[in-house]
Every structure is written in C-alpha cells, then in structure tokens.
N, C-alpha and C positions, 0 to 999 in steps of 0.2 A: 534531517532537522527541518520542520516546517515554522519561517519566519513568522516571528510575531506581528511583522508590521503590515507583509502584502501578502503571508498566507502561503508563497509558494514553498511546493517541499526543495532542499536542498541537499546534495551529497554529505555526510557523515562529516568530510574531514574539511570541509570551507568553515572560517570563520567568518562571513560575510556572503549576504544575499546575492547570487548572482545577478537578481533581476532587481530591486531596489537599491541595492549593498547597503543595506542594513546590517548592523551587527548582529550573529548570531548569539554572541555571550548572552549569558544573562544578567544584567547592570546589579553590582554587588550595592550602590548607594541608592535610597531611595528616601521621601521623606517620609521622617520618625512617625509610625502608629497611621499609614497612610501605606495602602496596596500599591505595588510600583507599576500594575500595567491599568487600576482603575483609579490615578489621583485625586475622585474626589470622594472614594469609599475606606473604611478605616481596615486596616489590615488585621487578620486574625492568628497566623503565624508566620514564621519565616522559614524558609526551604531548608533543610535537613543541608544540601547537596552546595547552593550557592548563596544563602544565609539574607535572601532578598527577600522583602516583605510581600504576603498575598492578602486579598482579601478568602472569605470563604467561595465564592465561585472562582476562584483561582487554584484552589486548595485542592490537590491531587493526595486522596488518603490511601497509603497503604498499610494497614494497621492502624498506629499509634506514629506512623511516623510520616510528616507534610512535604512535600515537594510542588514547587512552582510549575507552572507549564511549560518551560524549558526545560527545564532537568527530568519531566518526566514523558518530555515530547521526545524521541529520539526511538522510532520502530528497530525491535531486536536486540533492545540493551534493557539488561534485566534493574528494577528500582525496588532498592530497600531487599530486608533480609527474607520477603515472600517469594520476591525476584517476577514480582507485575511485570506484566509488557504493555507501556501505554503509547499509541501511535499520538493519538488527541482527546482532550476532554472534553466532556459532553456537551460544555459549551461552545467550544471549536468547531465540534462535530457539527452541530446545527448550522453553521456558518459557509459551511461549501456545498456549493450542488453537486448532486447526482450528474456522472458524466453522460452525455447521450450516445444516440445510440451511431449519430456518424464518426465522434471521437474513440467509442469503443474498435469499432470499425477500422478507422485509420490506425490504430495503437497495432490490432491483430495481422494489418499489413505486414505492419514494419516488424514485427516478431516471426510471419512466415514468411518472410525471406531467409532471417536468419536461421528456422528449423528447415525451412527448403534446402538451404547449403548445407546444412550438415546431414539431412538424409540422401542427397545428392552424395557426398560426399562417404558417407557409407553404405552407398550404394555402390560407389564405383572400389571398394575395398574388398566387398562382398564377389564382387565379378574378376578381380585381379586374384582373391582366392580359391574361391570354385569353378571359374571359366565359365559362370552363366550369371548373366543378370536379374538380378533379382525381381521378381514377380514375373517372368513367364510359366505356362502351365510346366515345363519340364524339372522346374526347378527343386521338386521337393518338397522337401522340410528345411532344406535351404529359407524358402520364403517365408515358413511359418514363424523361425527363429530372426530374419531380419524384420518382419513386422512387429515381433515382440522386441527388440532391442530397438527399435524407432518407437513404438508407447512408451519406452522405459523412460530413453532420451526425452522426449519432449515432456515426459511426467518432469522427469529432474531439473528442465530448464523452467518451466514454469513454476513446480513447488518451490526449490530454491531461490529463485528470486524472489518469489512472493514471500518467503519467511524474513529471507536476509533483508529489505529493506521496503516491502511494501509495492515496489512495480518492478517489470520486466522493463527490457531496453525500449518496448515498445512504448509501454505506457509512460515512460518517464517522460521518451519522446514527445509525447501528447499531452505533458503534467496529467496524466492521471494515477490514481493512491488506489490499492485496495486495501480496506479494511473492515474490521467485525464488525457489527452495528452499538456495540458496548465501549467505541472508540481504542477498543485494546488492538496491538498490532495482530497480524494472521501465524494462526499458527501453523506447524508441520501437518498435524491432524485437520484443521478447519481449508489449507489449503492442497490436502490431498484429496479431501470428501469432495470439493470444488472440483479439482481437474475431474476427478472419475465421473461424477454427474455431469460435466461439461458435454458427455458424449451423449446422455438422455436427449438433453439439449438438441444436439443438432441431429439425433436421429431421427427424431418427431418430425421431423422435413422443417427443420429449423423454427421451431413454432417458440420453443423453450427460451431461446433467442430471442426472438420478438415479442417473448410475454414482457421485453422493460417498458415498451411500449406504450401501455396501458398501466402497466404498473406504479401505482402510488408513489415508490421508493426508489422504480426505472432498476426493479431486480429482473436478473434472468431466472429460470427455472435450478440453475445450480448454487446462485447466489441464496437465494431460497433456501437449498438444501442446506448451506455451510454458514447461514447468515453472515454475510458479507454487503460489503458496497462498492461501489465503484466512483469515486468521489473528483472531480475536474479542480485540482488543487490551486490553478493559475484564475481559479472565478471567484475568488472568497469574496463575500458582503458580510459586514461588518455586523454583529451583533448590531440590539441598541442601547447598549450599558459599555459596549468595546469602544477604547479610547486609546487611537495609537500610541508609539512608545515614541518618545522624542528622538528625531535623529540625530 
C-alpha cells in the first residue's frame, strides 16, 4: 500500500505508515460534493470499495465502476469484476523518480547475497549427493542440471516477488517499486520477459545495464523489453494540484 501523504510503499497488512504513521485507511467522511484528497476541487463520484468522495483525476475507472486511489492502489489485489491490477495512477505515477543507477545497484546487493546462499547452499546438496562439487570439468551432467535449477531458482525469487508485491527483499530495502509504465502492478508475463532479457543486458559486457544512464526514463535494456520502471518510492514530489491528507 503506497501512503497517500509521504508516498512510501508499505507492507500489505500495516494500517499505518511506517515512516510518517499516517493512516493507511481510506477516510470514509469527507466534505459533501468536494474530493477528499483535493479539498478545493468538486468531487465527481464516490469509491465503489470505501464510498469516499474523488474528484475526476482521482477517479480510478474500471469499466462502469470508480475507485479511489486507495482502494485501487494495493499491487496484486485484483479491482472490480475485470479484476485490473493497479499499483498507481497516472497521476501518482508522475510523482516519483526513476531510481538511479547506485540504488539500483545497492538493491542487487542485497538480493545476491540472498541468491548467493541459496546456490551456495544447493551447491553443497549437489556434492553430499553425487560426491562431486558442482561445476568442476568431471562433473557431468551433473553441472548442466544444477545450473539449470540455479536459473530456475533465481527466475522464481525474482518473478514472484515482483508479481506478489512489486520489489524483492532488496528493493524494498532501498524503497524501490517496479512497475509497468501504465501505472498497472507487474505481471507474471511482463515480469518473466524482464528476468529472461535481463541476461541480454549483462551479456553485452553490461552495456544494457548502463543504457539507464542516458536514458530519458533511466530504463535498462530489459525494462525496455517488458516496459517497466523502476521507481525510488521514498523520493515522492508532490504534484501541483496534490494537497496532503490531514493528519
């Protein structure tokens, strides 16, 4: 859930910003024929979900049926009977930069330690069941099958986090979000195109990589591929029409 007052994302199940402690709810009273997160624009429907008044840049449409930026902010949880996935709305979206290229950086740290331990650690399974360590030349097919069950592994830790809620442990670490560029959350497909091109990327002699660089939008070569972004949640600037929510 990304707080509407300072923008950071938070885990699912807090009712309450870790880093402002702002209230996550979404305030059910507001005043009559007036938008509750732009007080001085008049409201054009009220949320399907928590029956709070929006204005039209507020207005999350899926179908015929309106949802607030709460209710339809929450990556992974399906809204209304199409079952949209919206991480943020496109005026949200505009709101957070692109994370750079040393936060990307530190995020992929702290995630290859944790794929380091775990191929470490199916490594040493591989050598307690066939009495040879995996990747010397004698090994086989032995190695050909533990390298394919290490791309499996790191495919699954990366796809599934990115479906289930938008970052890995790393990036959360680093408040960093990935998402589509249509502010919808990532899907199983947009985030499997991403890891497999991810290796284009760094085969180039890491060129793919440092195409964010130059890049307008600070895409990689695979972000490209699956249109995505990689968005620094903890930086948000305010619209100029965005009017905090009263604490």
């Amino acid at each position: 859930m990304v707080c509407p007052h300072c923008g950071t994302l938070n885990p699912d199940e807090r009712s309450a910003c870790f880093r402002c402690e702002h209230s996550l709810a979404p305030a059910r009273v507001a005043a009559e024929g007036v938008c509750h997160f732009h007080p001085t624009v008049a409201s054009v429907a009220n949320c399907t979900v928590c029956d709070t008044p929006i204005c039209e840049a507020c207005d999350v449409r899926v179908g015929d049926v309106s949802y607030c930026p709460n209710c339809a902010g929450v990556p992974g949880v399906g809204v209304g009977n199409d079952s949209a996935v919206r991480a943020l709305t496109q005026s949200e979206l505009e709101t957070y930069p692109c994370a750079s290229l040393g936060w990307r950086m530190a995020a992929g740290v702290m995630d290859g330690f944790i794929l380091g331990a775990g191929a470490v650690a199916l490594a040493f399974v591989f050598w307690m069941a066939f009495g040879v360590p995996p990747g010397v030349p004698w090994g086989g097919g032995m190695n050909l099958v533990f390298y394919l069950l290490l791309f499996i592994g790191m495919g699954g830790y990366t796809i599934g986090y990115f479906v289930s809620g938008g970052e890995t442990p790393g990036y959360g670490a680093a408040d960093l979000m990935l998402i589509q560029r249509d502010g919808m959350a990532v899907t199983p497909l947009t985030a499997t195109v991403r890891y497999l091109t991810s290796y284009l990327s760094i085969a180039c002699f890491g060129l793919g990589m440092l195409w964010m660089l130059w890049d307008p939008d600070s895409q990689t070569w695979h972000d490209k591929v699956a249109g995505t972004l990689v968005l620094r949640t903890s930086e948000r600037n305010d619209a100029p029409d965005d009017t905090p929510l009263p604490l």
